[in-house]
N, C-alpha and C positions, 0 to 999 in steps of 0.2 A: 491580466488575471486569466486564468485559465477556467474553461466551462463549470468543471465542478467543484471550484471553490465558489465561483457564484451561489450557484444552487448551494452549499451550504449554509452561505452567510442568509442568503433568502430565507433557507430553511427556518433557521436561526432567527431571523428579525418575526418569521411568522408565527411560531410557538412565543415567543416575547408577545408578540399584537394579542394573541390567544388569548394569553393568560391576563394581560391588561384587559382584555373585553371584560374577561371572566369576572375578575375581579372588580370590579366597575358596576357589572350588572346585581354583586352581589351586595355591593354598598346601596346600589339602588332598589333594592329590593327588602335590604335591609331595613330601610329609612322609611317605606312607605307601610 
């Protein structure tokens, strides 16, 4: 694999992680 498709797929898994935090925090947030 060459360097910058790494860094994409990272990129990519990162805004995925993001928006699962986000979303998480708002269910938690929600509920309380």
């Amino acid at each position: 694999m060459e360097r910058e498709e790494i860094t994409r797929i990272a990129g990519a898994l990162d805004d995925t992680t993001i928006a699962t935090i986000e979303g998480m925090n708002v269910l938690i947030s929600t509920e309380s």
